[in-house]
C-alpha positions in Angstrom: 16.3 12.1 8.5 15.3 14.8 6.0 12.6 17.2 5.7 11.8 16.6 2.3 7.7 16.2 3.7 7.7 18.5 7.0 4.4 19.9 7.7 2.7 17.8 5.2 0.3 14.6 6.4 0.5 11.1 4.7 -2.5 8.8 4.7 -1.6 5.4 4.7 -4.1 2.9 4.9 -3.0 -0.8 6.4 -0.4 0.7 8.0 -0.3 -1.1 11.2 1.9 -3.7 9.9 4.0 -4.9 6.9 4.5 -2.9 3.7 2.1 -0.4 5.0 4.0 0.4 8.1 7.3 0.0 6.3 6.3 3.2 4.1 4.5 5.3 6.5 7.9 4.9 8.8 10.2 6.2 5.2 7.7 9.2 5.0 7.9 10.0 8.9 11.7 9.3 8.8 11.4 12.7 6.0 8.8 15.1 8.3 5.3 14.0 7.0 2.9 13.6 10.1 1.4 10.6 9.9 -2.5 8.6 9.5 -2.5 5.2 10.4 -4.9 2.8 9.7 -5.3 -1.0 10.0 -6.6 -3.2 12.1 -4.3 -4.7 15.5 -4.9 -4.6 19.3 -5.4 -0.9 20.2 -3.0 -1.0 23.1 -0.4 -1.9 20.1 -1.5 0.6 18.1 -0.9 3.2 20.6 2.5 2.5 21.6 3.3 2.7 17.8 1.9 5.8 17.3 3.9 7.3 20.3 7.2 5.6 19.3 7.3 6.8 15.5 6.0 10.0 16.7 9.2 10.2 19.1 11.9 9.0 16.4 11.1 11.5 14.3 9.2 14.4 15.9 6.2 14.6 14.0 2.3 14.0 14.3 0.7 10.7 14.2 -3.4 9.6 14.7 -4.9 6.6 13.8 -8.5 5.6 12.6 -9.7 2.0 12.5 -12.0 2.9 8.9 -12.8 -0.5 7.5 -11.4 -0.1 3.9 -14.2 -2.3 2.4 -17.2 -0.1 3.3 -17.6 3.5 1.8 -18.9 5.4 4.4 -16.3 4.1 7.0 -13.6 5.7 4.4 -16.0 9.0 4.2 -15.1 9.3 8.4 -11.3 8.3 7.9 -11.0 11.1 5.1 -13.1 13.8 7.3 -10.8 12.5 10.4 -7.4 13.2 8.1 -8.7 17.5 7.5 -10.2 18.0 11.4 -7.0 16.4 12.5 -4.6 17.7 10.2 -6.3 19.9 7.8 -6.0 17.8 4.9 -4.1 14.5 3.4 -0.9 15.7 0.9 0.5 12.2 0.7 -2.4 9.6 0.4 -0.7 5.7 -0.1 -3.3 2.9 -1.2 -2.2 -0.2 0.7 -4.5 -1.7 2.2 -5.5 -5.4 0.5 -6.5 -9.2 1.8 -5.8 -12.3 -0.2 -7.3 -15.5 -1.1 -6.1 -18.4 -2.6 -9.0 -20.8 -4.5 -9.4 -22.1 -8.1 -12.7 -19.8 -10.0 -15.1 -21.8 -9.2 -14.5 -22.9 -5.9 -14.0 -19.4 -5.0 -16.4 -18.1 -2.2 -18.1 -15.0 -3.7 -18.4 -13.1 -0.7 -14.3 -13.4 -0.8 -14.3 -12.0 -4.1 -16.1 -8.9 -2.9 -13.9 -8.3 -0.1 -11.0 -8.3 -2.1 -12.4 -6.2 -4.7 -14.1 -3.7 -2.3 -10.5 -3.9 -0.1 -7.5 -3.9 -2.5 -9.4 -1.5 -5.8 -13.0 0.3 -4.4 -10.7 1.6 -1.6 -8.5 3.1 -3.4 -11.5 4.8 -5.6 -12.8 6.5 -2.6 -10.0 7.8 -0.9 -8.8 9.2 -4.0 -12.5 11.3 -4.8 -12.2 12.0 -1.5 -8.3 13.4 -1.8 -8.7 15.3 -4.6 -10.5 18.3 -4.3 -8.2 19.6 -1.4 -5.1 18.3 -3.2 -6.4 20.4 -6.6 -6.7 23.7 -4.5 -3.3 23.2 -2.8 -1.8 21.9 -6.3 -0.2 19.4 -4.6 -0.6 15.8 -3.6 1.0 12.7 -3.9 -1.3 9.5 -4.8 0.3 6.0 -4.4 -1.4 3.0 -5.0 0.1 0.1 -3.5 -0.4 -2.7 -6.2 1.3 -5.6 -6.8 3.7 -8.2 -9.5 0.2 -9.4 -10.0 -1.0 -6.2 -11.1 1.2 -6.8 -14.5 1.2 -10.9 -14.8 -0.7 -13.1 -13.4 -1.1 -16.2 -10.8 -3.5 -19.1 -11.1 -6.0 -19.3 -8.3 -6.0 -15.6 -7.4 -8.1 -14.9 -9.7 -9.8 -11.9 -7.4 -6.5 -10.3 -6.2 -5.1 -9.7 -9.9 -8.2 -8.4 -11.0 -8.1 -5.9 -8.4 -4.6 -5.4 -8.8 -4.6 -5.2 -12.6 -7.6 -2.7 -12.0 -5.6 -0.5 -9.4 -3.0 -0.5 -11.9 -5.9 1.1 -14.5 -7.2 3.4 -11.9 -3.2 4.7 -11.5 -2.9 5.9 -14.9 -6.6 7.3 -14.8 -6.1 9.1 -12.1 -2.8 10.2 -13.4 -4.1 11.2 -16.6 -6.8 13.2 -14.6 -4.4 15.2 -12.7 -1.6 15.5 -15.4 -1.8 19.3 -16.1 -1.5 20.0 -12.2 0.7 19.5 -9.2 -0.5 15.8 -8.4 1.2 12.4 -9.6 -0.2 9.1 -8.9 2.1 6.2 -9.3 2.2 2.7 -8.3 4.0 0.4 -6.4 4.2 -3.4 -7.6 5.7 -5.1 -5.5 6.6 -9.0 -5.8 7.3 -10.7 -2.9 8.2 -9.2 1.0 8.0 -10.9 3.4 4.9 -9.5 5.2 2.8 -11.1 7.8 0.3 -12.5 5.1 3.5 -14.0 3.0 4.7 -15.5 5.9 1.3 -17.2 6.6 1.9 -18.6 3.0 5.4 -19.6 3.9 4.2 -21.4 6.8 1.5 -23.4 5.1 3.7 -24.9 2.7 6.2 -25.9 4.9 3.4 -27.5 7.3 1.9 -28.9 3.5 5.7 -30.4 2.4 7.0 -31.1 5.5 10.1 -28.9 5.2 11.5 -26.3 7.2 10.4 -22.6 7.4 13.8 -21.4 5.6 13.5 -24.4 3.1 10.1 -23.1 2.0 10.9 -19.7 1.6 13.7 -20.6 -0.7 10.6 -22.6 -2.5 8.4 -20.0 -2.6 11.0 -17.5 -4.3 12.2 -19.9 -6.7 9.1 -20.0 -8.2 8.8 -16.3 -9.5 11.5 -14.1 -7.8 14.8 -14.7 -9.7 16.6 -12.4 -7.1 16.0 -14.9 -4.9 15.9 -12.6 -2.1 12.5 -11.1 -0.3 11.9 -6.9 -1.5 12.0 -5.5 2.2 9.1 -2.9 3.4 12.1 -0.4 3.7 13.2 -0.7 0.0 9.6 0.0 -1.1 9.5 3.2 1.5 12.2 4.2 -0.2 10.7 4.2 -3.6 7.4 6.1 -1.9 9.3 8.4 -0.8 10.9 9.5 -4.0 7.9 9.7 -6.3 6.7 12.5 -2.8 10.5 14.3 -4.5 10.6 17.1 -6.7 12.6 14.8 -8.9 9.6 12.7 -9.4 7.4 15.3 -10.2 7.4 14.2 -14.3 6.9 10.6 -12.7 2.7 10.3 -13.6 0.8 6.9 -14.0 3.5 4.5 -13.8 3.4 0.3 -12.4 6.7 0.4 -10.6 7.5 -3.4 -10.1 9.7 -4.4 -7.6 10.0 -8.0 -7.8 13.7 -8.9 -7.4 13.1 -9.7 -11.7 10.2 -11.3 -11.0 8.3 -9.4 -14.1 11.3 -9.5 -16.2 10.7 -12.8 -17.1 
């Protein structure tokens, strides 16, 4: 474990599960306290809390914000400074999916993804700021996606709000460029997440093939690697754009996809 982070507090919303909790667990592993959020059984919640407290002696709290409606963010990001005094590490993950052709997609889907996986991400960020420009420090990560760079058909909402948090990255970035804040992002392809394996489960059900049979299936189609990006291997990159060495590392779309973008 390092101490790369000690005494500073990462934000990580959707972090109960999956990619979210994958990076919130890196950042505790090097001494941040940490901000959970995400939805789960609370009982759950707590015990994870107490657990990744324990590993690596630092703070935890968790607020159940809904990340689609502003106000509930304003509370999350009020929460962060009582509790902790302010966010230094702020990661953008939360995000739903959909899968439907245009114009068979339901439009109240559409603005849940938008408002989930980009508007989020916008108000935690005006939010961050201030306090982050009079510490001259902060660390903004926007957890984006393959499909922020290329696209998918029939996901028409999630890479527009991907391709839009990829935007918003380099905004942000370009905002902050003369001080001690970065904001990169994250594009992963895919990991195999609770909402992947939902997917991996489908078509199996759908083609009548085994689970391991489909996941092969779904990799061929787009990840050349052939292998699933772990939640650990994109904690790892998080954790070096919080590094000194990163510090020069402003508005990039990190992809990685296991070649996936390459192509």
């Amino acid at each position: 474990m390092g101490n790369t982070l000690k005494g500073k507090t990462a934000l990580v919303t959707g972090s109960t599960s999956g990619i979210g909790l994958g990076i919130a667990r890196c950042l505790a592993a090097e001494g941040a306290n940490i901000l959970f959020n995400g939805f789960g059984d609370i009982k759950e919640i707590e015990a994870l809390q107490a657990a990744t407290a324990a590993e690596f002696g630092i703070q935890t709290a968790y607020h159940n914000a809904d990340m689609s409606k502003a106000a509930e963010i304003e509370a999350l990001m009020q929460f962060a400074e009582q509790k902790f005094g302010a966010v230094d590490v702020l990661v953008n993950n939360a995000g739903i999916q959909y899968v439907a052709n245009i114009e068979d997609f339901p439009v109240e889907k559409w603005d849940a993804i938008i408002a989930i996986n980009l508007t989020s991400a916008f108000h935690t960020t005006r939010l961050a700021l201030p306090k982050m420009k009079a510490r001259n420090w902060g660390r903004i990560i926007n957890v984006a996606s393959a499909h922020g760079l290329v696209a998918s058909a029939q996901k028409s909402a999630y890479v527009a709000a991907k391709h839009g948090l990829v935007g918003f990255t380099k905004s942000t970035a370009l905002e902050t460029a003369q001080t001690g804040i970065t904001c990169n992002a994250i594009c992963p392809g895919w990991v195999l997440t609770p909402l992947v394996q939902k997917q991996v489960d489908d078509r199996a059900a759908r083609e009548n093939i085994s689970n391991e049979a489909a996941k092969k299936a779904l990799l061929a189609e787009k990840q050349p690697s052939g292998e699933f990006v772990t939640p650990e291997q994109l904690g790892g990159l998080a954790v070096f754009f919080c590094s000194a060495a990163a510090d020069q590392v402003r508005g990039v779309a990190w992809n990685m996809d296991g070649g996936w973008v390459a192509q």
